[in-house]
PDB file of the backbone (N, CA, C, O) and the ligand in Angstrom, with CONECT records:
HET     ZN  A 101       1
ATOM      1  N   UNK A   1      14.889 -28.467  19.970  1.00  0.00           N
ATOM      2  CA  UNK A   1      14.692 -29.317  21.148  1.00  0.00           C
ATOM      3  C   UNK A   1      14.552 -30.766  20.698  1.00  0.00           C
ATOM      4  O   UNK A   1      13.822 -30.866  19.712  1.00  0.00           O
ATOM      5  N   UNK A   2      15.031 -31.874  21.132  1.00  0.00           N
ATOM      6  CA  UNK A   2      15.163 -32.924  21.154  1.00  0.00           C
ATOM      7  C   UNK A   2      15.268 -33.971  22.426  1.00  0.00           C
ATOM      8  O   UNK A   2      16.068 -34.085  23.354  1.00  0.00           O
ATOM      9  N   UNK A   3      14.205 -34.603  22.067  1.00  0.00           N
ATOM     10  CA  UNK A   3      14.228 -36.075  23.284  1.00  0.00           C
ATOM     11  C   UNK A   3      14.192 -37.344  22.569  1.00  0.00           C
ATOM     12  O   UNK A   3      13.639 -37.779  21.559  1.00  0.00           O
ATOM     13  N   UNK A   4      15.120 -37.852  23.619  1.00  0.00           N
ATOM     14  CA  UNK A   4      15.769 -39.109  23.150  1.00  0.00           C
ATOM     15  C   UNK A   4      15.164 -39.776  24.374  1.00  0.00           C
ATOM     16  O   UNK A   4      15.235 -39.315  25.514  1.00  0.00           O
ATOM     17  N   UNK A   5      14.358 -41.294  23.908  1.00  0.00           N
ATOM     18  CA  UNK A   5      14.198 -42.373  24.744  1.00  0.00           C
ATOM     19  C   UNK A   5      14.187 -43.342  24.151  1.00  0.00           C
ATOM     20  O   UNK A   5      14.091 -43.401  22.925  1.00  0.00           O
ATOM     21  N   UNK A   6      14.320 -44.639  25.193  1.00  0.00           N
ATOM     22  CA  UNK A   6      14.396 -45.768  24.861  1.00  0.00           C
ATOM     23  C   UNK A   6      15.749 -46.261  24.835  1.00  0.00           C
ATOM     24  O   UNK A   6      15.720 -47.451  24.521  1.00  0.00           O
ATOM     25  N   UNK A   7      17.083 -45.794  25.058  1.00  0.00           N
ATOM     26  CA  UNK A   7      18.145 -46.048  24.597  1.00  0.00           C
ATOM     27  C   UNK A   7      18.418 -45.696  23.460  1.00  0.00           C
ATOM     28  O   UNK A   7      19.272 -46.369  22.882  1.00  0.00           O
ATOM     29  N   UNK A   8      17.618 -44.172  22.505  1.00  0.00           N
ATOM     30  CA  UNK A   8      18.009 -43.364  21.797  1.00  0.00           C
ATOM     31  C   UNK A   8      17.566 -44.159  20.518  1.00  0.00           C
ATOM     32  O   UNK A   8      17.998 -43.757  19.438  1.00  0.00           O
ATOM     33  N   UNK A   9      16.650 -45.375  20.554  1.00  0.00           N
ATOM     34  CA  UNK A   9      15.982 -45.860  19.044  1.00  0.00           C
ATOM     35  C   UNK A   9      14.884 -44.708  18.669  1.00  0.00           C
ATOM     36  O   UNK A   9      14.788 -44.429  17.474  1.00  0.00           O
ATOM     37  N   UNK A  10      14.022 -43.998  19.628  1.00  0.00           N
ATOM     38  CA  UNK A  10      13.173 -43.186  18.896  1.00  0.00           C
ATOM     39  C   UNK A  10      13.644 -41.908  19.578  1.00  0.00           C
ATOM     40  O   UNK A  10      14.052 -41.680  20.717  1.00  0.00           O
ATOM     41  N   UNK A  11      13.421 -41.042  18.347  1.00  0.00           N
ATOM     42  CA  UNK A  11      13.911 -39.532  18.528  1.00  0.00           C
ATOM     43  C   UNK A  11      12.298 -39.149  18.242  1.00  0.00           C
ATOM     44  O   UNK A  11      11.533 -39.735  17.477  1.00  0.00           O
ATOM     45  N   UNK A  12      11.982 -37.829  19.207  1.00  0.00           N
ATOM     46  CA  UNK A  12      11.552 -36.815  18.680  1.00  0.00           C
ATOM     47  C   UNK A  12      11.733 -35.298  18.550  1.00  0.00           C
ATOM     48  O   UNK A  12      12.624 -34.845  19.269  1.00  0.00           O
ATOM     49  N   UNK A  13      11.118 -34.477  17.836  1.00  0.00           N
ATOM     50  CA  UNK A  13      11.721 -33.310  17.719  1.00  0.00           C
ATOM     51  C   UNK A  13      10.434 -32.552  17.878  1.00  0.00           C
ATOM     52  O   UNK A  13       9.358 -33.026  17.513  1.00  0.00           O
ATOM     53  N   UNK A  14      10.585 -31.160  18.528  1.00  0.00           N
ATOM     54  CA  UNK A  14       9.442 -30.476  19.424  1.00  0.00           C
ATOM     55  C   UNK A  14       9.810 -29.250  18.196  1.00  0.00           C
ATOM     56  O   UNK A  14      11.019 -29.148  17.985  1.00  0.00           O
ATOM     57  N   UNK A  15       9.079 -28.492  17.524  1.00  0.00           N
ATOM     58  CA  UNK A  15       9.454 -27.091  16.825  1.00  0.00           C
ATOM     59  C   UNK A  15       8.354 -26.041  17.751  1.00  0.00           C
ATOM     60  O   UNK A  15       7.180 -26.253  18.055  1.00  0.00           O
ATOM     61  N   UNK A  16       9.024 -25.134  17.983  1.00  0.00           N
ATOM     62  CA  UNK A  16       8.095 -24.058  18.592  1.00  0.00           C
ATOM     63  C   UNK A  16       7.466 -23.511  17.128  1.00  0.00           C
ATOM     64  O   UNK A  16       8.098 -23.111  16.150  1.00  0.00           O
ATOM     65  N   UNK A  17       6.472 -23.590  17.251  1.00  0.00           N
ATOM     66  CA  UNK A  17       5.389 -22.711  16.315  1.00  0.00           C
ATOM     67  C   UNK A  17       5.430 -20.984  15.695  1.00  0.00           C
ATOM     68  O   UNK A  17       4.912 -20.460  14.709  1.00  0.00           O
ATOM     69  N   UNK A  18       6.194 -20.521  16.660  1.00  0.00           N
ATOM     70  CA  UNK A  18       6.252 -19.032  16.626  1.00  0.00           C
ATOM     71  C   UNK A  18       7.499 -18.633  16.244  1.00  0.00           C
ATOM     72  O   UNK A  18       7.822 -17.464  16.036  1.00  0.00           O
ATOM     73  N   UNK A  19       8.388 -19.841  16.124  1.00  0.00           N
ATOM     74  CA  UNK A  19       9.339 -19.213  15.508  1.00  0.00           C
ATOM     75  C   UNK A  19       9.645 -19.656  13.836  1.00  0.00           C
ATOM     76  O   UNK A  19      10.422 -19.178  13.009  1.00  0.00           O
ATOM     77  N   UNK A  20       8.501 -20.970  13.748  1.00  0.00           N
ATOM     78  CA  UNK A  20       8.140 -21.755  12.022  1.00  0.00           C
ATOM     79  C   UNK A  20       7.480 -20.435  11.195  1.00  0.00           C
ATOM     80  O   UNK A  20       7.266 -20.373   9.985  1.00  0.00           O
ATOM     81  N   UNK A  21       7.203 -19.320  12.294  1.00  0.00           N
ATOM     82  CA  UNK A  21       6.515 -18.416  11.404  1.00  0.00           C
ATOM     83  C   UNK A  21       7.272 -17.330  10.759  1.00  0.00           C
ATOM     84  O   UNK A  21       8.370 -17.123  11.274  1.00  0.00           O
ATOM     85  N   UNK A  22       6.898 -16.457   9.582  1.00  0.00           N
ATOM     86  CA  UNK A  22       7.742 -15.997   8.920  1.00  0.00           C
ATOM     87  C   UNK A  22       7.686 -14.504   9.832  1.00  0.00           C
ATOM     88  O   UNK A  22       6.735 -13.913  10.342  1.00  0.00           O
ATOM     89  N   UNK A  23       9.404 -14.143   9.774  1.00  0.00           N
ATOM     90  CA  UNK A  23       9.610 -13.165  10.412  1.00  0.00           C
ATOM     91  C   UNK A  23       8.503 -12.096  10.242  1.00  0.00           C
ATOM     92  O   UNK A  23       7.543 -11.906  10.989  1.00  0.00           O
ATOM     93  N   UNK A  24       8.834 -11.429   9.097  1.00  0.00           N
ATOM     94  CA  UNK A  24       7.706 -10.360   8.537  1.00  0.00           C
ATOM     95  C   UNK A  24       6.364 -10.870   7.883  1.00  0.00           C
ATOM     96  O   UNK A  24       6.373 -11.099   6.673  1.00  0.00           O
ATOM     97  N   UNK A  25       5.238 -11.056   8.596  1.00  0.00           N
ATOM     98  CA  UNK A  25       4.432 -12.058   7.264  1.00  0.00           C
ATOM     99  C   UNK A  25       3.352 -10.860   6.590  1.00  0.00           C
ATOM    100  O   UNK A  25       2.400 -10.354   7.184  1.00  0.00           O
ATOM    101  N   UNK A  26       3.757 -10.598   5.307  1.00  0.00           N
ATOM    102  CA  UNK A  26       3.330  -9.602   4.482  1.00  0.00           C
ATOM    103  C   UNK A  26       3.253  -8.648   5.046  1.00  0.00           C
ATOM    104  O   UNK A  26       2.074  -8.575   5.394  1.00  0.00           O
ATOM    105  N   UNK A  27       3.823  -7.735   5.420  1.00  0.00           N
ATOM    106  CA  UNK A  27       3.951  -6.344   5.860  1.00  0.00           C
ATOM    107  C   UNK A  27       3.906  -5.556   4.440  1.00  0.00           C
ATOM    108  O   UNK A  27       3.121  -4.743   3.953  1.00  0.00           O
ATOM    109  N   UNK A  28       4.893  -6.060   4.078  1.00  0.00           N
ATOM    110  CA  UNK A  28       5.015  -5.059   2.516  1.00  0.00           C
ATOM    111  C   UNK A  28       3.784  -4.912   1.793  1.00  0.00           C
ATOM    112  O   UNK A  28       3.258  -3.855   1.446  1.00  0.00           O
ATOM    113  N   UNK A  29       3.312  -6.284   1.572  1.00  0.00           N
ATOM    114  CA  UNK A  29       1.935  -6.512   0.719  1.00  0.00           C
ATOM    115  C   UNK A  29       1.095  -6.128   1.301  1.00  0.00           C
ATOM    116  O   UNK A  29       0.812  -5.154   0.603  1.00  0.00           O
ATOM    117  N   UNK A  30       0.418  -6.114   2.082  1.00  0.00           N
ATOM    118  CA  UNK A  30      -0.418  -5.281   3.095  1.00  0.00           C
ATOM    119  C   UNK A  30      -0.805  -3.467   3.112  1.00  0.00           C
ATOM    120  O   UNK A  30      -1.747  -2.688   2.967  1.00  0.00           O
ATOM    121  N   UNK A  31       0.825  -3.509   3.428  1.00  0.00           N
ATOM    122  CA  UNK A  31       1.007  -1.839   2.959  1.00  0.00           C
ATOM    123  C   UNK A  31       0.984  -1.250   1.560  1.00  0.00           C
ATOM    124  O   UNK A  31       1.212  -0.053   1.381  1.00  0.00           O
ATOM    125  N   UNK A  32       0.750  -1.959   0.720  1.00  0.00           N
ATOM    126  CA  UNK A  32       1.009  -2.095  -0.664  1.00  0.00           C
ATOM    127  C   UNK A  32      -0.245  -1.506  -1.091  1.00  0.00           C
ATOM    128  O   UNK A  32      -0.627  -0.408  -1.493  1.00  0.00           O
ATOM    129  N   UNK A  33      -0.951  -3.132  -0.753  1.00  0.00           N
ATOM    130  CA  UNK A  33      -2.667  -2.491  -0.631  1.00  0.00           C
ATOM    131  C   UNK A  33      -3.225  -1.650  -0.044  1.00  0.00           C
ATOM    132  O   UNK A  33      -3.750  -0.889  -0.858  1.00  0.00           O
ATOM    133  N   UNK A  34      -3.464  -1.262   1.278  1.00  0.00           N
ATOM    134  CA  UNK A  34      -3.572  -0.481   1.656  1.00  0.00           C
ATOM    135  C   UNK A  34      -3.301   1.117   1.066  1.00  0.00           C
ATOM    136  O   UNK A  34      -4.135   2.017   1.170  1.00  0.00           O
ATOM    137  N   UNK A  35      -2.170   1.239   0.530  1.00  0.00           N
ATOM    138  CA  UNK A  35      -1.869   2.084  -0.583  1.00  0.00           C
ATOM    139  C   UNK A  35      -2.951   2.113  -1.359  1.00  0.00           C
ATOM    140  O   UNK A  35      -3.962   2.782  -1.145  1.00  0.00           O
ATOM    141  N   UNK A  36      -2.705   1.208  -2.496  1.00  0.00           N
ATOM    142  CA  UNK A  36      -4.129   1.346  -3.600  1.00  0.00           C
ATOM    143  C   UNK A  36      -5.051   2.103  -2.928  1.00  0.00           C
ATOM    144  O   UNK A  36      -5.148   3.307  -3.164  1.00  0.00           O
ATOM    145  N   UNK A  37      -5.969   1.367  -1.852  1.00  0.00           N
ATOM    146  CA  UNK A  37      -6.783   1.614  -1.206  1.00  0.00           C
ATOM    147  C   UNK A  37      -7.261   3.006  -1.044  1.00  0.00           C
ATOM    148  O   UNK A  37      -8.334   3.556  -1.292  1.00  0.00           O
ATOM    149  N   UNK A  38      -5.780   3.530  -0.400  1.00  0.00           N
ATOM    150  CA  UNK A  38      -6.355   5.635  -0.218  1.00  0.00           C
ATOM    151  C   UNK A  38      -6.125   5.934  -1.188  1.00  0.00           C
ATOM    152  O   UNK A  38      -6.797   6.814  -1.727  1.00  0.00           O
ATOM    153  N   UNK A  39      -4.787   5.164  -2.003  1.00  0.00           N
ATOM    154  CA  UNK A  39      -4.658   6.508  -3.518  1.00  0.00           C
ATOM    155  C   UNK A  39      -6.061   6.201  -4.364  1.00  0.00           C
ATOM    156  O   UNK A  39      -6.075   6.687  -5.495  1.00  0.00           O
ATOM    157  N   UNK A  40      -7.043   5.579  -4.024  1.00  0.00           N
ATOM    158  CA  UNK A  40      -7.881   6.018  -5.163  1.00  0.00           C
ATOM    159  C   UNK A  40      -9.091   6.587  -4.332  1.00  0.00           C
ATOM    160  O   UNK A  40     -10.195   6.404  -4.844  1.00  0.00           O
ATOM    161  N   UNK A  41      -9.048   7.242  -3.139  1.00  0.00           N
ATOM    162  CA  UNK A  41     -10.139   7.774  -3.137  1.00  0.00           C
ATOM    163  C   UNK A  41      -9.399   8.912  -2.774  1.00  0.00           C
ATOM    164  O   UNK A  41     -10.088   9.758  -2.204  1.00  0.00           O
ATOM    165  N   UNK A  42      -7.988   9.257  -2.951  1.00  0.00           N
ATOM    166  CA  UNK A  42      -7.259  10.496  -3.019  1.00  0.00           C
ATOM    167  C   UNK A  42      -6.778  11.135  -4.260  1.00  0.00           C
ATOM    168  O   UNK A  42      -6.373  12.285  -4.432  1.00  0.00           O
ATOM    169  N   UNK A  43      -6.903  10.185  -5.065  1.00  0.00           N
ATOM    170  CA  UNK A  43      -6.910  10.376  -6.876  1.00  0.00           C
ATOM    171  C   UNK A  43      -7.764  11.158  -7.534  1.00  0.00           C
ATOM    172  O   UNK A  43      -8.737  10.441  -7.767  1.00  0.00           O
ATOM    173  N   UNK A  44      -8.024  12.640  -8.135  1.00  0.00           N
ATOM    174  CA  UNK A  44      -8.384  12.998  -9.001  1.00  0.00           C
ATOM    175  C   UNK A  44      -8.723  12.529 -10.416  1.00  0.00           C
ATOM    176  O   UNK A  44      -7.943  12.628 -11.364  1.00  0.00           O
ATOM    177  N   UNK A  45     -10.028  11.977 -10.482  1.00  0.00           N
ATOM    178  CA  UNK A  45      -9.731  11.349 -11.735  1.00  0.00           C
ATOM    179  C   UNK A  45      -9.817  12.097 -13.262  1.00  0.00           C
ATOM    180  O   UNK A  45      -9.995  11.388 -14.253  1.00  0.00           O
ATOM    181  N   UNK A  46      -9.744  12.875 -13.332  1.00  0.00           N
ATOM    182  CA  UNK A  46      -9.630  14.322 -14.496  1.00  0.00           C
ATOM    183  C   UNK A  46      -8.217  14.602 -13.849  1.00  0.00           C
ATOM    184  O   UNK A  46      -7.250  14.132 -14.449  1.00  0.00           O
ATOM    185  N   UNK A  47      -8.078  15.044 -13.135  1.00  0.00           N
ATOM    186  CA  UNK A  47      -6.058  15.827 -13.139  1.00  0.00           C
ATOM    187  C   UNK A  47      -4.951  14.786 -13.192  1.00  0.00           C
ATOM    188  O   UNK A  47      -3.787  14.870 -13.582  1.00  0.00           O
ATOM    189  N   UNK A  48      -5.809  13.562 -12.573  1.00  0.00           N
ATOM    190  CA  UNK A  48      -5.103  12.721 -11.640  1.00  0.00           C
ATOM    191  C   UNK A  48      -3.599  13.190 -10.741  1.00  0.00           C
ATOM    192  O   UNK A  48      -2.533  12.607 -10.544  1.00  0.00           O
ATOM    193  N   UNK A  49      -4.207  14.684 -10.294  1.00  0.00           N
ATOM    194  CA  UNK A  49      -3.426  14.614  -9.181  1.00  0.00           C
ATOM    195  C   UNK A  49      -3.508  13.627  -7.521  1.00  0.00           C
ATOM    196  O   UNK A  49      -4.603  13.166  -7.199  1.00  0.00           O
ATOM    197  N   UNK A  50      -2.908  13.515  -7.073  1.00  0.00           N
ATOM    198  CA  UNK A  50      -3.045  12.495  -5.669  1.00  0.00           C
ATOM    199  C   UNK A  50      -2.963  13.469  -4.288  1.00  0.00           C
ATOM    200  O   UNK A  50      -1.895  13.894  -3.847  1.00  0.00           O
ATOM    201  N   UNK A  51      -4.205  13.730  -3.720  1.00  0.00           N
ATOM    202  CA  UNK A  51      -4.035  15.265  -2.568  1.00  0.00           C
ATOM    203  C   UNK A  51      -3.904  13.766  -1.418  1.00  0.00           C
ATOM    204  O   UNK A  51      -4.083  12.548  -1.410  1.00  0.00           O
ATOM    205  N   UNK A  52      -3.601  14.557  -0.812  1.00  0.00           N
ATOM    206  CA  UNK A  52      -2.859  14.610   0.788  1.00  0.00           C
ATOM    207  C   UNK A  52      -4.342  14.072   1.563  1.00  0.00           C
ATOM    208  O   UNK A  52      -4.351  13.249   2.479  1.00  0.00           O
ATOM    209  N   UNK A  53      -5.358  14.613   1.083  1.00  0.00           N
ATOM    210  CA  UNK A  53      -6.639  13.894   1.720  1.00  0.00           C
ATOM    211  C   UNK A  53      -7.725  13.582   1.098  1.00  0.00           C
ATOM    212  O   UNK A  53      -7.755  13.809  -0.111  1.00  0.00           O
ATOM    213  N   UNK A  54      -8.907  12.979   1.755  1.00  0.00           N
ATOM    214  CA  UNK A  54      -9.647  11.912   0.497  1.00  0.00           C
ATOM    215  C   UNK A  54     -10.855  13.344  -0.251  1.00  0.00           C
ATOM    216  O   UNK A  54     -11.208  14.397   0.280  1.00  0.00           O
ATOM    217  N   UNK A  55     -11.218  12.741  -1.694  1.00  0.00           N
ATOM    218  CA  UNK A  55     -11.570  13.798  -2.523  1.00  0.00           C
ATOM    219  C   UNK A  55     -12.719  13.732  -2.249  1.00  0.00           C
ATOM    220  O   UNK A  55     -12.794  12.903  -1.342  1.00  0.00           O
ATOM    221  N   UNK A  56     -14.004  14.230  -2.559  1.00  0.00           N
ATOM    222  CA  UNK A  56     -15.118  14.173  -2.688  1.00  0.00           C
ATOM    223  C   UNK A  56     -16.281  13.781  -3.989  1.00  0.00           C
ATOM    224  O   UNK A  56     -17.163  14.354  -4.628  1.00  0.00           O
ATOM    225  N   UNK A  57     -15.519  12.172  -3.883  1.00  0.00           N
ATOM    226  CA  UNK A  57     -14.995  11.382  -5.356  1.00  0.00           C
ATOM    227  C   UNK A  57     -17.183  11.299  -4.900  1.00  0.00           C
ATOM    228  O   UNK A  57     -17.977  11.198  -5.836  1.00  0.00           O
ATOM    229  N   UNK A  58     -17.480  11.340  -4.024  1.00  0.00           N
ATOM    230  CA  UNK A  58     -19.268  10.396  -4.225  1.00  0.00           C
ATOM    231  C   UNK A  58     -19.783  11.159  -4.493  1.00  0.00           C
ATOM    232  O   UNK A  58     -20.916  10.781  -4.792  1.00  0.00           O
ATOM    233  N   UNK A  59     -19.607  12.716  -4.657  1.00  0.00           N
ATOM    234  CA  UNK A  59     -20.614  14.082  -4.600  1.00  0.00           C
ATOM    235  C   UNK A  59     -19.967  14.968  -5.818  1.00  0.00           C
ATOM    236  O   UNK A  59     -20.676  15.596  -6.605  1.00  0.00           O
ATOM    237  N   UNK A  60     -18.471  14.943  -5.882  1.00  0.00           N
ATOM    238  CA  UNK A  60     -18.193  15.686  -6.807  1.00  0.00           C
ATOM    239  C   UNK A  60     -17.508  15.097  -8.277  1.00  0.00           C
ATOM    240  O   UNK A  60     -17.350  15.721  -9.326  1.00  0.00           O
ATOM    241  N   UNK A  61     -17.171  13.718  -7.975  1.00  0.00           N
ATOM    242  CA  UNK A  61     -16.256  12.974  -8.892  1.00  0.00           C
ATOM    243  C   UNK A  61     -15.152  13.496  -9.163  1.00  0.00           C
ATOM    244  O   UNK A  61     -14.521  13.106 -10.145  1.00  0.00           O
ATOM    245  N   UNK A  62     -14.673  14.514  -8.332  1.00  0.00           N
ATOM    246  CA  UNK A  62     -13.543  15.441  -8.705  1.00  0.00           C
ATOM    247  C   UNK A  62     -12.660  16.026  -7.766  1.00  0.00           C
ATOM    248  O   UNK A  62     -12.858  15.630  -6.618  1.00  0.00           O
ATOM    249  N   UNK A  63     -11.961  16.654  -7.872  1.00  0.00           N
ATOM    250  CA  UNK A  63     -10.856  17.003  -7.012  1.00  0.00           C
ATOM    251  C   UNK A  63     -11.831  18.600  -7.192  1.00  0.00           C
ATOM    252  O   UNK A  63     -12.803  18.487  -7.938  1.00  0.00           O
ATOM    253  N   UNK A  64     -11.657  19.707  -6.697  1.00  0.00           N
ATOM    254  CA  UNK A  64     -12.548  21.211  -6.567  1.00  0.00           C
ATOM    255  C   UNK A  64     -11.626  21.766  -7.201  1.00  0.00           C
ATOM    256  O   UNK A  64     -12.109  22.889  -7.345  1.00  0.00           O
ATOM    257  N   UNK A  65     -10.737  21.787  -7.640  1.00  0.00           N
ATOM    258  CA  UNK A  65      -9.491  22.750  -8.777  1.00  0.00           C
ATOM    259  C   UNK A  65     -10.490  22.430 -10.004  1.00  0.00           C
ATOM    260  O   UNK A  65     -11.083  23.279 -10.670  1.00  0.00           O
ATOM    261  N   UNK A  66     -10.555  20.939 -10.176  1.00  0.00           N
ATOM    262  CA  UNK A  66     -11.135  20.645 -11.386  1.00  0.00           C
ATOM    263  C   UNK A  66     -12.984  20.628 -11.312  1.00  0.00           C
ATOM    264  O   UNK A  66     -13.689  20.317 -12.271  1.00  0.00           O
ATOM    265  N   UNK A  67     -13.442  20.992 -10.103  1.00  0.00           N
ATOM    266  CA  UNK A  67     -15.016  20.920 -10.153  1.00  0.00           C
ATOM    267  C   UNK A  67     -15.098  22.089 -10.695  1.00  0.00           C
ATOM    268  O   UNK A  67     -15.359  22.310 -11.877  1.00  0.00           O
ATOM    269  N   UNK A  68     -14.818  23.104  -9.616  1.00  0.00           N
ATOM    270  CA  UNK A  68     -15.312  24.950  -9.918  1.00  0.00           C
ATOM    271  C   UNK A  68     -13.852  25.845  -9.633  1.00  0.00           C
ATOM    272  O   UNK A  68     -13.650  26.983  -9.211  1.00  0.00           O
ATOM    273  N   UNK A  69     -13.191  25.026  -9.966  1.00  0.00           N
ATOM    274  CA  UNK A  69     -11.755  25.718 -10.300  1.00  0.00           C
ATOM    275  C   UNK A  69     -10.930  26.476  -9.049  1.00  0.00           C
ATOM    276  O   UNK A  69     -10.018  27.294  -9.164  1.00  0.00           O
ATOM    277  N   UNK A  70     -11.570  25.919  -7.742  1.00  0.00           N
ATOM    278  CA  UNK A  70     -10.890  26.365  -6.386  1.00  0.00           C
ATOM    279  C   UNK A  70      -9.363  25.867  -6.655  1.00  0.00           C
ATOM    280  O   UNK A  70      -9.073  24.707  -6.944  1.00  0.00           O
ATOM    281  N   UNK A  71      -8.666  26.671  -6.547  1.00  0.00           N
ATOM    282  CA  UNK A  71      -7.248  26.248  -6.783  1.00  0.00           C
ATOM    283  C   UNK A  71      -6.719  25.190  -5.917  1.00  0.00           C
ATOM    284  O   UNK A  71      -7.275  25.370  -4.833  1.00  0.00           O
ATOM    285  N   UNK A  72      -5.948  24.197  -5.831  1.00  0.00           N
ATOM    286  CA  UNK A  72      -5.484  23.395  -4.749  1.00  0.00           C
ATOM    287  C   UNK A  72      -4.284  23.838  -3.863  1.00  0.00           C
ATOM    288  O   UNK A  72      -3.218  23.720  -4.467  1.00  0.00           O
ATOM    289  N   UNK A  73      -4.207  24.146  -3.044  1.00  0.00           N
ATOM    290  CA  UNK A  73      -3.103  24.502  -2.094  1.00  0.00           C
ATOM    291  C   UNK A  73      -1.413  23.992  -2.606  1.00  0.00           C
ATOM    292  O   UNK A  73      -1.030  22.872  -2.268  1.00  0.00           O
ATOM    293  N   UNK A  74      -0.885  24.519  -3.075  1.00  0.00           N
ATOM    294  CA  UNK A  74       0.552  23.740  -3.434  1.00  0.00           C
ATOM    295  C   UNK A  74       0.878  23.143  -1.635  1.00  0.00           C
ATOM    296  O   UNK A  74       0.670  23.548  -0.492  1.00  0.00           O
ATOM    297  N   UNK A  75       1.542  21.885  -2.366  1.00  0.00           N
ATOM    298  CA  UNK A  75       1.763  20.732  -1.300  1.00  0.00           C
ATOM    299  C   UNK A  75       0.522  20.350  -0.583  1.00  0.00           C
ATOM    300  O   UNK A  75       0.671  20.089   0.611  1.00  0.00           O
ATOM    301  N   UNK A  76      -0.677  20.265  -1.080  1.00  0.00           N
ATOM    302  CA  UNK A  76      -1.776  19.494  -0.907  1.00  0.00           C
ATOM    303  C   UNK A  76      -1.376  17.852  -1.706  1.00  0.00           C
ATOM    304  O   UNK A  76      -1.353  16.697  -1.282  1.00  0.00           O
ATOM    305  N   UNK A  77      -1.185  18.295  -2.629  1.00  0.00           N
ATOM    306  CA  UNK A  77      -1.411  16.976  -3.717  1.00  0.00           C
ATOM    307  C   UNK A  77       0.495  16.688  -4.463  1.00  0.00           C
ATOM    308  O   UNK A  77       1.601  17.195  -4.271  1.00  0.00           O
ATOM    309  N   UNK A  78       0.028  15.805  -5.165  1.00  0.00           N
ATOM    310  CA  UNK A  78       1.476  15.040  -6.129  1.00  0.00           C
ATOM    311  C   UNK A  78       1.019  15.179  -6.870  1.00  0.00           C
ATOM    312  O   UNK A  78      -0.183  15.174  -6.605  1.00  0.00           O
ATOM    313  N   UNK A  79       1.284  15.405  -8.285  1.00  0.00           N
ATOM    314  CA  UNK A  79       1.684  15.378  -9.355  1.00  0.00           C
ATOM    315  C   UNK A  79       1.816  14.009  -9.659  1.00  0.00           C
ATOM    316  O   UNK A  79       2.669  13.343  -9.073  1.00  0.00           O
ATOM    317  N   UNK A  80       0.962  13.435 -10.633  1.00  0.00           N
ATOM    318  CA  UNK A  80       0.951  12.111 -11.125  1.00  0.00           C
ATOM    319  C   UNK A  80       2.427  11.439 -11.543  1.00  0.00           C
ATOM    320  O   UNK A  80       3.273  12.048 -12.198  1.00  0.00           O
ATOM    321  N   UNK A  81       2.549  10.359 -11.149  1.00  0.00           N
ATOM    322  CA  UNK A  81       3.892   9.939 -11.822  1.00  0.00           C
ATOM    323  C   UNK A  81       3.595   9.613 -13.409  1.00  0.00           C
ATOM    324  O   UNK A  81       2.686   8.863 -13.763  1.00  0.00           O
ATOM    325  N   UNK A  82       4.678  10.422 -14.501  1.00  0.00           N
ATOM    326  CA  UNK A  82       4.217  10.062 -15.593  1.00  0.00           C
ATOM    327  C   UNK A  82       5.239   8.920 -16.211  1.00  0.00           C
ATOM    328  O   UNK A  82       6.451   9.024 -16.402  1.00  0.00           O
ATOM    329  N   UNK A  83       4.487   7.953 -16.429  1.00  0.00           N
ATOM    330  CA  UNK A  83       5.081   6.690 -16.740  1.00  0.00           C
ATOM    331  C   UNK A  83       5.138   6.440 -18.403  1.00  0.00           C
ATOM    332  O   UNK A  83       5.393   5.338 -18.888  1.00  0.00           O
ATOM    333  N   UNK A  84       4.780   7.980 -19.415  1.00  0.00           N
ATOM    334  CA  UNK A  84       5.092   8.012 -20.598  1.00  0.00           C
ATOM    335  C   UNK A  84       6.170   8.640 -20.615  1.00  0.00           C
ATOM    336  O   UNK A  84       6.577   9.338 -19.686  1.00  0.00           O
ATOM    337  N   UNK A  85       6.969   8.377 -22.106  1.00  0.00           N
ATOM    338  CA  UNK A  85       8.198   9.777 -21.747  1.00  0.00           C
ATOM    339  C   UNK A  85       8.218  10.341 -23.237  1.00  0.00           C
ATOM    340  O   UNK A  85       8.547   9.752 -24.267  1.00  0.00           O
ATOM    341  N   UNK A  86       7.750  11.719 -23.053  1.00  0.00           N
ATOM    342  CA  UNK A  86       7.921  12.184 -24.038  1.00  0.00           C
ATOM    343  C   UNK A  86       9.550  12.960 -23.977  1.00  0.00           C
ATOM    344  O   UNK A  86      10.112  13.682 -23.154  1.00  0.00           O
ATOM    345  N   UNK A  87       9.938  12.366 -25.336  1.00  0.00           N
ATOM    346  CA  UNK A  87      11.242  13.270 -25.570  1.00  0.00           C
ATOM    347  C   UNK A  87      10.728  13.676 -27.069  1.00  0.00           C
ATOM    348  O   UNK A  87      10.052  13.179 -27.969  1.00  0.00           O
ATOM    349  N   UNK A  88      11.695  15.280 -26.705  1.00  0.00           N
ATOM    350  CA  UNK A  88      11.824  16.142 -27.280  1.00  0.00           C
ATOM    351  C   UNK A  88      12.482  15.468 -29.080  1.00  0.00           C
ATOM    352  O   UNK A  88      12.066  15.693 -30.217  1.00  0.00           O
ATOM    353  N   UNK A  89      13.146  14.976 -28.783  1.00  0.00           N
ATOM    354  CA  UNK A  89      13.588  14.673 -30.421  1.00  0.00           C
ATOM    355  C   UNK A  89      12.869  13.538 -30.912  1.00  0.00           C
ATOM    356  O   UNK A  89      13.040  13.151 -32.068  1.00  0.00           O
TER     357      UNK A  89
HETATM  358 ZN    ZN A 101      -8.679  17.305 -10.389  1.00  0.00          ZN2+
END
């Protein structure tokens, strides 16, 4: 938007505010954190498996497979991503 007065010696220019703003503003980063956030009170810290819901990290420090050996439901939890690589040769 633009207005011109005076016989067009002074210009000004109007910016709408809502559109100076950034399309997405941190969505990603947000969700990012938020992440951290549950995976560590969904984190096993002895298996470090990651269950599906939060552990009973204040009472047991543990996931119950690893307290008193209650097995965990397959497709409760993930399997840690292992970011070593052991090869075979
Ligand atoms: Zn565990």
């Amino acid at each position: 938007m633009e207005v011109t007065w005076r016989g067009g010696r002074r210009v000004a220019y109007f910016y709408r505010i809502d559109l100076a703003k950034p399309v997405r503003p941190m969505t990603l980063a947000k969700e990012a954190a938020l992440d951290r956030a549950m995976a560590a009170r969904q984190t096993c810290p002895r298996c470090r498996r990651r269950y599906d819901a939060c552990l009973p990290l204040r009472t047991l420090g543990m996931c119950l497979e690893c307290f008193d050996g209650t097995p965990a439901a397959p497709g409760t939890y993930t399997l840690p991503a292992d970011t070593t690589h052991h090869l075979a040769a």
